[in-house]
C-alpha positions in Angstrom: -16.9 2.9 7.6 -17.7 6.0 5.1 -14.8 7.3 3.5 -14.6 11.2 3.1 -13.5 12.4 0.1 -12.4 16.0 -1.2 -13.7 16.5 -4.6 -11.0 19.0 -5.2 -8.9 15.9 -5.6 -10.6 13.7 -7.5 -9.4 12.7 -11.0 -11.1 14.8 -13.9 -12.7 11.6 -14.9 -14.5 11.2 -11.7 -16.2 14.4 -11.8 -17.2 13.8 -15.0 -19.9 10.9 -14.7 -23.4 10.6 -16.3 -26.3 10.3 -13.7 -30.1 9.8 -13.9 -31.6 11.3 -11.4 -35.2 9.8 -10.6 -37.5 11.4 -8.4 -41.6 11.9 -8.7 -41.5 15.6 -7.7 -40.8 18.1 -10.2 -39.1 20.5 -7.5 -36.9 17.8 -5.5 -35.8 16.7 -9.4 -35.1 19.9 -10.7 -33.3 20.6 -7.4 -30.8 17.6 -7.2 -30.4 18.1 -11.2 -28.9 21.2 -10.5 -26.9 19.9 -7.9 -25.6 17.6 -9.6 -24.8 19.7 -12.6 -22.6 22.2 -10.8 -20.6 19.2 -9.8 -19.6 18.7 -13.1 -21.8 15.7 -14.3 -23.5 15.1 -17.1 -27.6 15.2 -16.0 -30.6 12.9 -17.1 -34.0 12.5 -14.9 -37.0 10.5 -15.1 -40.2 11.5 -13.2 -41.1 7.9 -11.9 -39.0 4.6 -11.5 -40.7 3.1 -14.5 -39.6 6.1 -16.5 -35.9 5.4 -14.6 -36.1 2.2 -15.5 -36.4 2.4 -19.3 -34.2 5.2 -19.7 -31.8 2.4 -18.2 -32.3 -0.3 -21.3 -31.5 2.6 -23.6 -28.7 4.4 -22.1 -25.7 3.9 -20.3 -25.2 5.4 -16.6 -22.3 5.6 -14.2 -24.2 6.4 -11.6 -28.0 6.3 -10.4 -30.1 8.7 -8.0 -33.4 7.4 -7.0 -36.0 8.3 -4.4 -38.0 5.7 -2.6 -41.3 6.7 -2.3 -42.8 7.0 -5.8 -46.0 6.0 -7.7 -45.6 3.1 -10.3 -42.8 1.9 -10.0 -41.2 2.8 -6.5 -37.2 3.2 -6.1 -37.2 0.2 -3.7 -38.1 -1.6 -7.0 -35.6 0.2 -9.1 -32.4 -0.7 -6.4 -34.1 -4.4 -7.2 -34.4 -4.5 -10.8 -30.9 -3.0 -11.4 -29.0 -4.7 -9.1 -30.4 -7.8 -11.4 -29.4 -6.3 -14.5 -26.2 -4.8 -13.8 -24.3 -5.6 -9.9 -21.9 -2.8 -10.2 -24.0 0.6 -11.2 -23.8 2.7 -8.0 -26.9 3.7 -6.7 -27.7 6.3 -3.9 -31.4 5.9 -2.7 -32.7 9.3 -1.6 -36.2 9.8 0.9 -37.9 12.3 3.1 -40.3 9.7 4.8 -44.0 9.6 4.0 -45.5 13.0 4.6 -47.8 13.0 7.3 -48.3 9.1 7.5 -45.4 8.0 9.7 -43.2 9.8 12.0 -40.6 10.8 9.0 -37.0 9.9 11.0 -38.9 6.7 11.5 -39.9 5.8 8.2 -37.2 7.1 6.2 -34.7 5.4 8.6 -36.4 2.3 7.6 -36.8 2.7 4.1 -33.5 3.9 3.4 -32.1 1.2 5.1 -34.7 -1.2 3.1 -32.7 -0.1 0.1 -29.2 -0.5 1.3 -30.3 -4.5 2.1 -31.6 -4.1 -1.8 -28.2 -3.3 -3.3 -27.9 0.5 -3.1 -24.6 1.6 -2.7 -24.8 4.6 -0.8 -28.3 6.4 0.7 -29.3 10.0 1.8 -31.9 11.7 4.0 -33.5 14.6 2.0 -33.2 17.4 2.6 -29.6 17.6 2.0 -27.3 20.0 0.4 -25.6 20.1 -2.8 -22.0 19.6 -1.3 -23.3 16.5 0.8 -24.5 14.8 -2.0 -21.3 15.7 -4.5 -19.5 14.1 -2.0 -21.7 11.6 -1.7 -21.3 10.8 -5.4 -17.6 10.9 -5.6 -17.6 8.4 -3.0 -19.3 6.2 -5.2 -17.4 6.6 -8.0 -14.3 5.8 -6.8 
């Protein structure tokens, strides 16, 4: 069962977290980066999960964003590769489905639920808005 949670009563630290937000398209990144920010976070993105993945060795995160459905390295292998490295960064895996390949609310069903059998804590259907996915967050950060 998904707990809701009011950000308005979070602890300051909560709403304070550093997130990488990784997503191929410019738009979708720039879009959930701003998001993200208003919420109070500190904001890093990466344009591809390989990207993701080395800004990951370097840095420290308390929380990841990753889409799916990427070129390179795809966000099915960065749920993989982190849950490896570290168990306990939460993750929220993001997709829209394959554009015109597959019905999408078919495919996203099962890719998000792909990465939730992967390790990621929490996933979301795009589109979404910015106070679904800062609730989102605070849920995984408590």
């Amino acid at each position: 069962m998904r707990r809701r949670v009011d950000e308005r009563q979070l602890p300051d630290a909560l709403l304070m977290a550093r997130i990488l937000v990784i997503d191929d398209h410019d738009l979708v990144r720039q879009s959930v980066k701003a998001m993200v920010e208003r919420g109070g976070h500190d904001v890093s993105v990466a344009a591809d999960g390989r990207d993701g993945l080395k800004q990951l060795q370097a840095e420290r995160f308390d929380l990841i964003i990753t889409d799916i459905l990427m070129p390179e390295t795809d966000g099915l292998e960065v749920v993989k590769d982190l849950r490896k490295a570290s168990g306990t960064v939460p993750i929220i895996a993001m997709s829209g489905g394959p554009s015109g390949r597959l019905p999408s609310w078919s495919a996203t069903a099962d890719y998000l639920k792909m990465a939730r059998l992967l390790g990621a804590t929490r996933t979301i259907e795009k589109p979404f808005g910015g106070a679904q996915l800062l609730a989102l967050i605070a849920e995984c950060l408590l």
